[in-house]
C-alpha positions as CSV (number, residue, x, y, z in Angstrom):
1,X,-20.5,47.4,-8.9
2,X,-22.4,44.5,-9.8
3,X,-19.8,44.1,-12.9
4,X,-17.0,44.2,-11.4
5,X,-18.0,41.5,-8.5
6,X,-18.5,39.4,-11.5
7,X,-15.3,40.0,-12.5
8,X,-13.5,39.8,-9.6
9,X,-15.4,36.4,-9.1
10,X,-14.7,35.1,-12.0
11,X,-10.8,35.9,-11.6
12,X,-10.7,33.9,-8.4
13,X,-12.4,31.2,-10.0
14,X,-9.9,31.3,-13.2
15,X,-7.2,31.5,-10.7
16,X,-8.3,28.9,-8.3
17,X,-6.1,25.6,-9.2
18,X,-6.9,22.1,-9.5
19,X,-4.9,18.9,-9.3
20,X,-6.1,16.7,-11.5
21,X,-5.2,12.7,-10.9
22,X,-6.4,9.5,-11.8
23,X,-8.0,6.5,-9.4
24,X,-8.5,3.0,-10.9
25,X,-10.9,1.8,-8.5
26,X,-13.7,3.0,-5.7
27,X,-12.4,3.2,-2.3
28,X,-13.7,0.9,0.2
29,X,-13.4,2.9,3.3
30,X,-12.0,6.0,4.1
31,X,-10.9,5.4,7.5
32,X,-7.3,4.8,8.3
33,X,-7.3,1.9,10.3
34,X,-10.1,0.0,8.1
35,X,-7.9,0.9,5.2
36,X,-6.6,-2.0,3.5
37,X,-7.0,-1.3,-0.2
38,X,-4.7,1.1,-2.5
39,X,-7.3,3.5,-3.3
40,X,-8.3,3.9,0.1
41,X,-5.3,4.3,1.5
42,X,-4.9,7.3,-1.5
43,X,-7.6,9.1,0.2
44,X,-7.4,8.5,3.3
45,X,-3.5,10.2,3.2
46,X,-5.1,13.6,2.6
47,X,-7.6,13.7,5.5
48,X,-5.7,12.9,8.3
49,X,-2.5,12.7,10.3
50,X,0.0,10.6,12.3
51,X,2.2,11.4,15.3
52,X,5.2,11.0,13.0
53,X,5.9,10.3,9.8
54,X,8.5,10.1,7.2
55,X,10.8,13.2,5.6
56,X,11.9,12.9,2.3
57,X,14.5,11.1,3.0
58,X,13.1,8.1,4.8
59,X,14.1,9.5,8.4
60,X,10.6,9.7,10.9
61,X,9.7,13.4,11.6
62,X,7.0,14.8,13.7
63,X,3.3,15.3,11.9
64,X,1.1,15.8,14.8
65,X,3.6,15.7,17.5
66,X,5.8,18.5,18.1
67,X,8.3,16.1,19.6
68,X,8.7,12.9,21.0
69,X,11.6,11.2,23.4
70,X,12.6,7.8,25.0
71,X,12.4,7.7,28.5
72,X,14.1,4.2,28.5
73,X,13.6,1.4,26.6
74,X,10.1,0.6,26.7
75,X,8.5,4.1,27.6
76,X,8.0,6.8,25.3
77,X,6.9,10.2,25.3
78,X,5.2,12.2,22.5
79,X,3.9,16.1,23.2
80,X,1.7,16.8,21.0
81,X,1.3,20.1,18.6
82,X,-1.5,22.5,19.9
83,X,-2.7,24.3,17.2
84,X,-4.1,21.6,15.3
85,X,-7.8,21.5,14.2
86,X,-10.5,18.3,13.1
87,X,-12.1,19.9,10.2
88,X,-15.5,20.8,11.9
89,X,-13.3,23.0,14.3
90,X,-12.9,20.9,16.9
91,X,-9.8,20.8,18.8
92,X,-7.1,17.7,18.2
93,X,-5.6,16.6,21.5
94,X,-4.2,13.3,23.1
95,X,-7.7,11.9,23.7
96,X,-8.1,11.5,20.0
97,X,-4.6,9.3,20.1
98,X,-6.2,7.3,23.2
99,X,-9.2,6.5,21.4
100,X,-8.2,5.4,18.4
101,X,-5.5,3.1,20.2
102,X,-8.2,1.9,21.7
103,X,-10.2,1.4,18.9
104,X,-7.8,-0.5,16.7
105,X,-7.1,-2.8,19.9
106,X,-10.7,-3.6,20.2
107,X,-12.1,-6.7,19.4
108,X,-15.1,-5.5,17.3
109,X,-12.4,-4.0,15.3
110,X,-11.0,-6.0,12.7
111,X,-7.7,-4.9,11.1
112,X,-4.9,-6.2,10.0
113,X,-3.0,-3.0,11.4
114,X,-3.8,-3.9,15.2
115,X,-0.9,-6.1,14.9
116,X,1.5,-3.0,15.4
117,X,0.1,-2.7,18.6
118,X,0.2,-5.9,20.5
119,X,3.5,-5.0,21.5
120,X,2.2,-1.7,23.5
121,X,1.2,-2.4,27.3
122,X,-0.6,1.2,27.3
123,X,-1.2,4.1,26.1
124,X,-2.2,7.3,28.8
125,X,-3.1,11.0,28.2
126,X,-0.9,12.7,31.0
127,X,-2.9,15.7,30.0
128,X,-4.1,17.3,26.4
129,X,-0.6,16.9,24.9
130,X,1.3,14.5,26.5
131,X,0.6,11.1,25.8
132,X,3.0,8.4,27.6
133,X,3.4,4.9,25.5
134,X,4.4,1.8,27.7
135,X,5.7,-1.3,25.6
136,X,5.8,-4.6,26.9
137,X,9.3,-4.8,26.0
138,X,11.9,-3.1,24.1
139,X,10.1,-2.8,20.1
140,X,12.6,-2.1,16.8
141,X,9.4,-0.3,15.4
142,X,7.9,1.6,18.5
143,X,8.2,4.9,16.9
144,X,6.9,3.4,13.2
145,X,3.5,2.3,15.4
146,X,2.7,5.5,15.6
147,X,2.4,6.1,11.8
148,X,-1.2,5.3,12.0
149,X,-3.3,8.1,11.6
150,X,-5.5,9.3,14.5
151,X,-9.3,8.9,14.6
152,X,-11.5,11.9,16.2
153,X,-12.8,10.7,19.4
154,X,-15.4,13.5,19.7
155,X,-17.3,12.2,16.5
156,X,-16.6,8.4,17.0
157,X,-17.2,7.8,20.5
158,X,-20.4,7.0,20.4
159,X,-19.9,4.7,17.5
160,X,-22.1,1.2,17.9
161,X,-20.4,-0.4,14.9
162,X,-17.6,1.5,13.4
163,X,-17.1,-1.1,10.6
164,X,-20.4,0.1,9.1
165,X,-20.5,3.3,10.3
166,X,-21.2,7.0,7.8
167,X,-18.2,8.3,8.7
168,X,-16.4,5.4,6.7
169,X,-17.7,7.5,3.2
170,X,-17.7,10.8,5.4
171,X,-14.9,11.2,7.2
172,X,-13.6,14.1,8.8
173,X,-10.0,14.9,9.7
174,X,-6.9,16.9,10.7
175,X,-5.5,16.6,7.2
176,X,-4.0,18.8,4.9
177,X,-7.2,18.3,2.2
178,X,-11.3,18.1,3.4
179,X,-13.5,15.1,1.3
180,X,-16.0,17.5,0.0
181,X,-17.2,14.8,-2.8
182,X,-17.3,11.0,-2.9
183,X,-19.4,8.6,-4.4
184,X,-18.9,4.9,-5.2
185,X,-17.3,4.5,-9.3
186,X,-17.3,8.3,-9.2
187,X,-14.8,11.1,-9.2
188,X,-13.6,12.2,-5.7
189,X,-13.1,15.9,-4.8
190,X,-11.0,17.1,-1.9
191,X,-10.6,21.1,-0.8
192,X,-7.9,22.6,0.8
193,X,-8.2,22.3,4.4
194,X,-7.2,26.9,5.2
195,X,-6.9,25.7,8.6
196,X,-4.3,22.9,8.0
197,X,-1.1,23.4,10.8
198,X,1.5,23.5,8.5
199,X,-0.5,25.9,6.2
200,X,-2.9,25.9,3.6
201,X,-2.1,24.0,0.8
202,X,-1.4,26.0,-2.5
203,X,-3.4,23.9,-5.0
204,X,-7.4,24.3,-3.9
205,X,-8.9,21.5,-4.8
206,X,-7.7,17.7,-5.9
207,X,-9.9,15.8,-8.0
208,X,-9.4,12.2,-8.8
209,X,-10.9,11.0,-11.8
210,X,-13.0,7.2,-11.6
211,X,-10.9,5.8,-14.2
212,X,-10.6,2.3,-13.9
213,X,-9.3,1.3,-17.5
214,X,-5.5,2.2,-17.4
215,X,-6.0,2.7,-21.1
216,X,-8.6,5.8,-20.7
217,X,-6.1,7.0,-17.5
218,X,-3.6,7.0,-20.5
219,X,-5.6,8.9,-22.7
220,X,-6.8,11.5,-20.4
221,X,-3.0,12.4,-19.6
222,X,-1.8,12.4,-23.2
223,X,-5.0,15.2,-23.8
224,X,-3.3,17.4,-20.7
225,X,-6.7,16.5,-18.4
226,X,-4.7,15.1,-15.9
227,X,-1.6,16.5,-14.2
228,X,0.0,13.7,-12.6
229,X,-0.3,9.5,-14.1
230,X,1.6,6.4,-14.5
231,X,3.0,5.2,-17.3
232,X,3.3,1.4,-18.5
233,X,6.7,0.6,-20.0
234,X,4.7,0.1,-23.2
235,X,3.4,3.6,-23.1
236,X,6.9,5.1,-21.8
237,X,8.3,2.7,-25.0
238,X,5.8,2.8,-27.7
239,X,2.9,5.5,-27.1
240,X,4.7,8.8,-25.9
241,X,6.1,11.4,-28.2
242,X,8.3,14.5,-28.1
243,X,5.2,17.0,-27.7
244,X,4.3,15.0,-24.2
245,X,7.7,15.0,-23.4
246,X,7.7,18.6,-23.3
247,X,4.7,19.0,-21.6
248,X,5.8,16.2,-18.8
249,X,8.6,15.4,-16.5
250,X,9.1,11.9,-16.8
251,X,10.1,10.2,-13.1
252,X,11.3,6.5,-12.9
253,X,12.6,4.6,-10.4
254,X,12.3,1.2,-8.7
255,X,8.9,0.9,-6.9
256,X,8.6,0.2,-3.3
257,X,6.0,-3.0,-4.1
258,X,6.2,-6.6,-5.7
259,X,3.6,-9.2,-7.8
260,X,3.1,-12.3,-6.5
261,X,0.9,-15.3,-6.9
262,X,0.1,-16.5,-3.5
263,X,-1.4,-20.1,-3.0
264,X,-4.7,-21.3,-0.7
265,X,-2.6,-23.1,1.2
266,X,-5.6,-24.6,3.1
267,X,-6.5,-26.4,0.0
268,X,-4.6,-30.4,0.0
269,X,-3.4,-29.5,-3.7
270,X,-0.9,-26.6,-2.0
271,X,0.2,-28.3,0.5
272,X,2.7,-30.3,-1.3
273,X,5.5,-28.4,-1.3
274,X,6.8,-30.7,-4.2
275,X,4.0,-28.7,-6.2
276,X,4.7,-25.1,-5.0
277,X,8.1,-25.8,-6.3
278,X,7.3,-27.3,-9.5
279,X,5.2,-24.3,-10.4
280,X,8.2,-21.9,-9.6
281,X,10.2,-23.7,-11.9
282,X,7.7,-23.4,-14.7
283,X,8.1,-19.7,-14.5
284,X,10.3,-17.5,-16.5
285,X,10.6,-14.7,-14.3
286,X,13.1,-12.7,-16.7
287,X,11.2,-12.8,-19.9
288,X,8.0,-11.5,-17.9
289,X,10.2,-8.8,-16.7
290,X,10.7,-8.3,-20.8
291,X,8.2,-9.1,-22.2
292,X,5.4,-7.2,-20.1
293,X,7.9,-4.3,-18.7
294,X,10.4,-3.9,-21.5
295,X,13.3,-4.2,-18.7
296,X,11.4,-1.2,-16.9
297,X,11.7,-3.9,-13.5
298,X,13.4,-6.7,-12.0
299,X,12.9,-10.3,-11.2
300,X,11.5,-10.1,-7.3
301,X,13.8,-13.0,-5.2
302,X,11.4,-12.5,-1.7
303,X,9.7,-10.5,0.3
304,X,11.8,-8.0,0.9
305,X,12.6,-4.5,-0.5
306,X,16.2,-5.1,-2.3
307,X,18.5,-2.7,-0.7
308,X,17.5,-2.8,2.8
309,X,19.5,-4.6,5.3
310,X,16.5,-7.5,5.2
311,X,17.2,-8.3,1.9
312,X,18.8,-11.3,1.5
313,X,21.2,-11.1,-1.6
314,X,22.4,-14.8,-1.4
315,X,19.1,-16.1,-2.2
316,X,17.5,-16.4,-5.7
317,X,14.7,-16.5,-7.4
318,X,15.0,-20.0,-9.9
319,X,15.6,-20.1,-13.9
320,X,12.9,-21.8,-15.5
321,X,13.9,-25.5,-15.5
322,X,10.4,-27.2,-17.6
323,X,11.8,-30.5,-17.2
324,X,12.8,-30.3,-13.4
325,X,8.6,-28.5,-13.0
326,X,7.9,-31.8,-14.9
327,X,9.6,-34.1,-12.9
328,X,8.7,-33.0,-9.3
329,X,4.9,-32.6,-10.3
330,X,5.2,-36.5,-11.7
331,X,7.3,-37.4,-8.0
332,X,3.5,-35.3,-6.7
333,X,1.8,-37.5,-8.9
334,X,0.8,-35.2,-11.8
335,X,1.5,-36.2,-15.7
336,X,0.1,-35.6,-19.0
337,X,-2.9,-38.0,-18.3
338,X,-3.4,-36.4,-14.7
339,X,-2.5,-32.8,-15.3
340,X,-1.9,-30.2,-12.7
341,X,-4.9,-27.8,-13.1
342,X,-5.5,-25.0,-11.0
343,X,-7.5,-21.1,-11.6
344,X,-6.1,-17.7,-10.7
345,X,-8.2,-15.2,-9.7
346,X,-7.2,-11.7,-10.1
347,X,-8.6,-7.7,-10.4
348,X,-8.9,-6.4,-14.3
349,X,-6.2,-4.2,-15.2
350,X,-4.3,-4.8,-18.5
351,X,-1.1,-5.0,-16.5
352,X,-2.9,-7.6,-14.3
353,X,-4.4,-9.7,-17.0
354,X,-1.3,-9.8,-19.5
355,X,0.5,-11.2,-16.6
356,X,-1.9,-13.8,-15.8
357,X,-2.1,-14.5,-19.7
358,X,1.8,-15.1,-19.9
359,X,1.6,-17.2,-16.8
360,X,-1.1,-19.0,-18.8
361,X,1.1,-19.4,-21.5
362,X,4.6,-20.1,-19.7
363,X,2.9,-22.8,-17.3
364,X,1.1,-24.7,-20.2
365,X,5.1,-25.5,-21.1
366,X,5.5,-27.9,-18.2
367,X,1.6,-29.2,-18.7
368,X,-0.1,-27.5,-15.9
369,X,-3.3,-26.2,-16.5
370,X,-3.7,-22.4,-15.4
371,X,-7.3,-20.7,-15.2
372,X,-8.5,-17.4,-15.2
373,X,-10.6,-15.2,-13.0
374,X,-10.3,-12.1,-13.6
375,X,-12.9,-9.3,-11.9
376,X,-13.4,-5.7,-11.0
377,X,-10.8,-4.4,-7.6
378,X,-14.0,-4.3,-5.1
379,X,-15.5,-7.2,-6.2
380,X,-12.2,-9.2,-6.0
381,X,-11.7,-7.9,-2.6
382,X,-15.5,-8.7,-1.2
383,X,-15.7,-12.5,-3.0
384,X,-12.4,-13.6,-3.3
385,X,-9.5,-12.3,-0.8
386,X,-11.3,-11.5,1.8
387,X,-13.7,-14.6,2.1
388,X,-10.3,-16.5,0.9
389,X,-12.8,-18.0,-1.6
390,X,-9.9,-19.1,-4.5
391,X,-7.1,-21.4,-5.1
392,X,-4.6,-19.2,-6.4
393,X,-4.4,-14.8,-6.3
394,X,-2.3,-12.9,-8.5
395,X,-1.7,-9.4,-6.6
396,X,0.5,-7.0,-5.5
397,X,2.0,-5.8,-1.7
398,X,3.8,-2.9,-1.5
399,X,6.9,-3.0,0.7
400,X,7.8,-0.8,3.9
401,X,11.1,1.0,4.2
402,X,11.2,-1.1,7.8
403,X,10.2,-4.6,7.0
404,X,7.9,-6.1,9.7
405,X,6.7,-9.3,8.6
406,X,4.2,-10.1,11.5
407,X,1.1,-8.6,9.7
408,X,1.6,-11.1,6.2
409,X,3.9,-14.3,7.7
410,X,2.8,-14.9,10.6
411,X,0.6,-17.5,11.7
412,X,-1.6,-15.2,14.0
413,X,-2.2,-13.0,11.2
414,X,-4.4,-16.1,9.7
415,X,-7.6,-14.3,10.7
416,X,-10.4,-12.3,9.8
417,X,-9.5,-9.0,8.8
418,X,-5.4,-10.1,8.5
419,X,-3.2,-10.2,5.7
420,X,-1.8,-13.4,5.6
421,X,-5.3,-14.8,3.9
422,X,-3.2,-17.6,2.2
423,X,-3.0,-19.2,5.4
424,X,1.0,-19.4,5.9
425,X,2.2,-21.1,8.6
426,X,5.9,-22.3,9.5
427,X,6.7,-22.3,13.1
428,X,10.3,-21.1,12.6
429,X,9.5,-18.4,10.9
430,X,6.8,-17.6,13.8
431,X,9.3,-17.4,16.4
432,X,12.1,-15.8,14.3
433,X,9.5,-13.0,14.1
434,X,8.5,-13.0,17.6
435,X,12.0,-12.9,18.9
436,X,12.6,-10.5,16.1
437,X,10.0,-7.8,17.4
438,X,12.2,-7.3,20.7
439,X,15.4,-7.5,19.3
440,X,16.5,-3.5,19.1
441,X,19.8,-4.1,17.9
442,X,19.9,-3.5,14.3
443,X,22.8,-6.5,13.0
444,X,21.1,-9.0,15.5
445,X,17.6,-7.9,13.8
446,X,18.8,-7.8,10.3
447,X,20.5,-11.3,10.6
448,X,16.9,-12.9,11.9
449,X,15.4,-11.3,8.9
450,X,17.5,-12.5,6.2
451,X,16.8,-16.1,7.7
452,X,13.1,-15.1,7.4
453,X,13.5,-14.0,4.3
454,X,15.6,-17.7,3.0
455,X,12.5,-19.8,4.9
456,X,9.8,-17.9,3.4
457,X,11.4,-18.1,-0.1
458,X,12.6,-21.7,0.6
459,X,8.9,-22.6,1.3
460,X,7.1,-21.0,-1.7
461,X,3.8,-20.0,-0.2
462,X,4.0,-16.9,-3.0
463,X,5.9,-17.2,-6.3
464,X,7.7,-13.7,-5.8
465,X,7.6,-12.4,-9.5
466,X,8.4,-8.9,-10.4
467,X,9.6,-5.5,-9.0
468,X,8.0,-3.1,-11.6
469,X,9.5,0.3,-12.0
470,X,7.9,3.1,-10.9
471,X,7.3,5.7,-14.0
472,X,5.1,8.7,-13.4
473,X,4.4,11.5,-15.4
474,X,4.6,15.0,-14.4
475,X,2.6,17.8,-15.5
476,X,5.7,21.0,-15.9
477,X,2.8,23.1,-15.0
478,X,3.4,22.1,-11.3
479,X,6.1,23.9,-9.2
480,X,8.1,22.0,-6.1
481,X,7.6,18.5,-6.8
482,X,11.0,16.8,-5.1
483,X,11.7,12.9,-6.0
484,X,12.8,11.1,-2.9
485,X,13.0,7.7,-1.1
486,X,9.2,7.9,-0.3
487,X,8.1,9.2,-3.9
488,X,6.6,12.5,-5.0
489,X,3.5,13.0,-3.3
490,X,5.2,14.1,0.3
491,X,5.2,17.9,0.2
492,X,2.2,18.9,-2.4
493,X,1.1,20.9,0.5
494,X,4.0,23.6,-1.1
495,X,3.3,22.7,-5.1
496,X,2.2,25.5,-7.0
497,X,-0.1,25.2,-10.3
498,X,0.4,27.4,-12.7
499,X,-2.8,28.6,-13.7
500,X,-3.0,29.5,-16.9
């Protein structure tokens, strides 16, 4: 008898499957609406839920509400699912979507994503699963709002500082995956949640691998140890053979995110717009495009994804012109005895710190000076952005299927705990936004976006760069992956692993 429990054990534990995928840097806090770093958001996707979310293809579906509908213009109505669970067992119901409206609109709270919900006049539990939303006015994103993920009341309520607080590295949620492992520059484990709403995931367990050298992510893919990776254009290029081929789906498409180097704009040297210009011109956009992604991108023109109805087509990012860069820096009073000198910070990352060296090396043409700092994800967050201790960041933004540029160009999201930490302010753009945010119909909406979108350009506060290509790599070994508008990851609760 003994025996065969062994056996029996050792089966399920044969058979139990793993997801194996790669993180390049610690998260900082696994709490949705303290979430401002890639990695972790990564995590945080798995642990809890929205009210609505996207489908596959880019439409906003129910997650955690079974339905939702406009009463008029500025009240709407979600009912909420009732067979949905917080991982200790506790019951989800609207109080949880009350307090953490509550929370994010608090002033001890400081996140850039309270800035979705100035617009709301209240929020009210009608009972456990009703909740009624009140706008101020008529909002183009009033159903988007409710994409942020919902806190447990029952566990947070007593909170005194929830910036700070445990549940931060332990958090519990409604989510299809439970954190059952996390330390800082360590690997991260999550377990199937069996009492998820939709259903139990099929794959177990997910493990994401501390791997913040994209070279040693590379390797670890190429040796089958990981399931799902990104490829560089060099690697896709140069570094792949037919054997990995066979073994992985390749996946590429334009990536929903842009680099950028945004300026202090606080600092005097900045503020010339004669400067900001200058260094644009001293930029050859293309041959970075080449050069670092073998053609696997496209120059960026603004702040916009291309395709969307914000993009502005008729503006351009400029051709490298040295001897335009050099005259406008002379007109700002820069020459070869008083050279234009300023220092980039940015995270390591070869990716990151090629880029900065061909900036180096393209600037150095029209006699500007470039410096590098280059530093470790968390450290670059904790002593550089988020004190806004630099002159000059080279970084990345992803971009929304529904632009809202409140949270990055406006001039109230210059604050602590906001996104626009180069200090951007232009007034038009400010009240193109504001008038934007209760504008509902779409051509009247889109039109005041592609003006923001000239200004913003027009002004240089970034020097838009490069959309990358998205390239992942795709273990064949996994069942029901579906490429779509919003990427790969949005049904891996129904992938299946084979497990041999």
């Amino acid at each position: 008898m003994k025996i065969f429990l062994f056996i029996l054990l050792l089966v399920l534990h044969v058979n139990a499957s793993t997801l194996h995928l790669a993180l390049s840097a610690s998260p900082a806090r696994i709490n949705p609406i303290l979430a401002t770093d890639s990695a972790s958001s990564e995590i945080t996707r798995w642990i809890f839920n929205a009210l609505v979310t996207y489908d596959k293809d880019a439409s906003i579906k129910p997650e955690l509400a079974k339905s939702y509908r406009f009463i008029d213009d500025i009240s709407l109505e979600f009912t909420l699912r009732d067979d949905v669970y917080w991982s200790d067992g506790e019951k989800f119901s609207a109080r949880d979507v009350v307090f953490t409206y509550e929370t994010i609109i608090s002033p001890d709270i400081f996140t850039p994503y309270a800035s979705g919900f100035v617009h709301v006049k209240s929020v009210e539990a009608l009972d456990d699963y009703t909740i009624l939303v009140k706008y101020k006015y008529p909002y183009f994103k009033a159903l988007e709002t409710w994409m942020m993920e919902i806190l447990p009341a029952h566990v947070l309520k007593d909170e005194k500082n929830l910036m700070s607080a445990k549940f931060n590295q332990k958090p519990l949620g409604t989510g299809s995956y439970i954190l059952e492992n996390f330390s800082i520059s360590s690997d991260i484990t999550l377990r199937a949640n069996a009492n998820y709403f939709i259903h139990k995931p099929n794959i177990d367990k997910i493990i994401y691998h501390f791997l913040p050298d994209s070279s040693a992510q590379f390797l670890m893919l190429k040796s089958n140890k990981l399931d799902i990776g990104s490829l560089t254009p060099l690697q896709l290029e140069r570094q792949i053979d037919d054997a990995f081929k066979e073994r992985f789906d390749i996946i590429e498409d334009i990536a929903h995110s842009y680099t950028y180097i945004g300026f202090n704009l606080r600092l005097p040297k900045f503020q010339d717009p004669l400067v900001r210009r200058a260094l644009s011109l001293a930029i050859d956009r293309e041959e970075i495009v080449d050069i670092l992604y073998f053609g696997h991108g496209a120059v960026c023109h603004g702040p916009f994804l291309p395709g969307t109805r914000a993009f502005n087509d008729t503006i351009k990012s400029p051709k490298q012109d040295i001897q335009e860069a050099k005259k406008l820096l002379k007109k700002a009073g820069y020459d070869a005895n008083n050279p234009f000198e300023f220092t980039i910070s940015t995270n390591t990352g070869i990716r990151g710190t090629y880029l900065a060296q061909i900036l180096q090396h393209q600037l150095q043409k029209a006699g500007i000076i470039l410096k590098l700092r280059v530093m470790e994800w968390q450290a670059f967050l904790n002593t550089v952005v988020n004190p806004r201790n630099f002159e000059a960041v080279l970084m990345g933004w992803s971009l929304g299927l529904k632009p809202d540029a409140y949270s990055l160009w406006h001039s109230e999201s210059n604050k602590k705990g906001g996104f626009n930490f180069i200090g951007y302010k232009n007034e038009k753009v400010d009240a193109l936004i504001k008038k934007a945010e209760k504008t509902v119909n779409q051509e009247a909406f889109d039109a005041m976006y592609r003006e923001i979108f000239y200004e913003i350009v027009y002004d240089n506060p970034y020097l838009f760069l490069v959309i990358p290509n998205s390239i992942t790599a795709v273990s064949k070994d996994i069942k029901g992956v579906q490429p779509s508008l919003i990427g790969i990851m949005h049904n891996v609760v129904d992938w299946k692993k084979s497990a041999f």
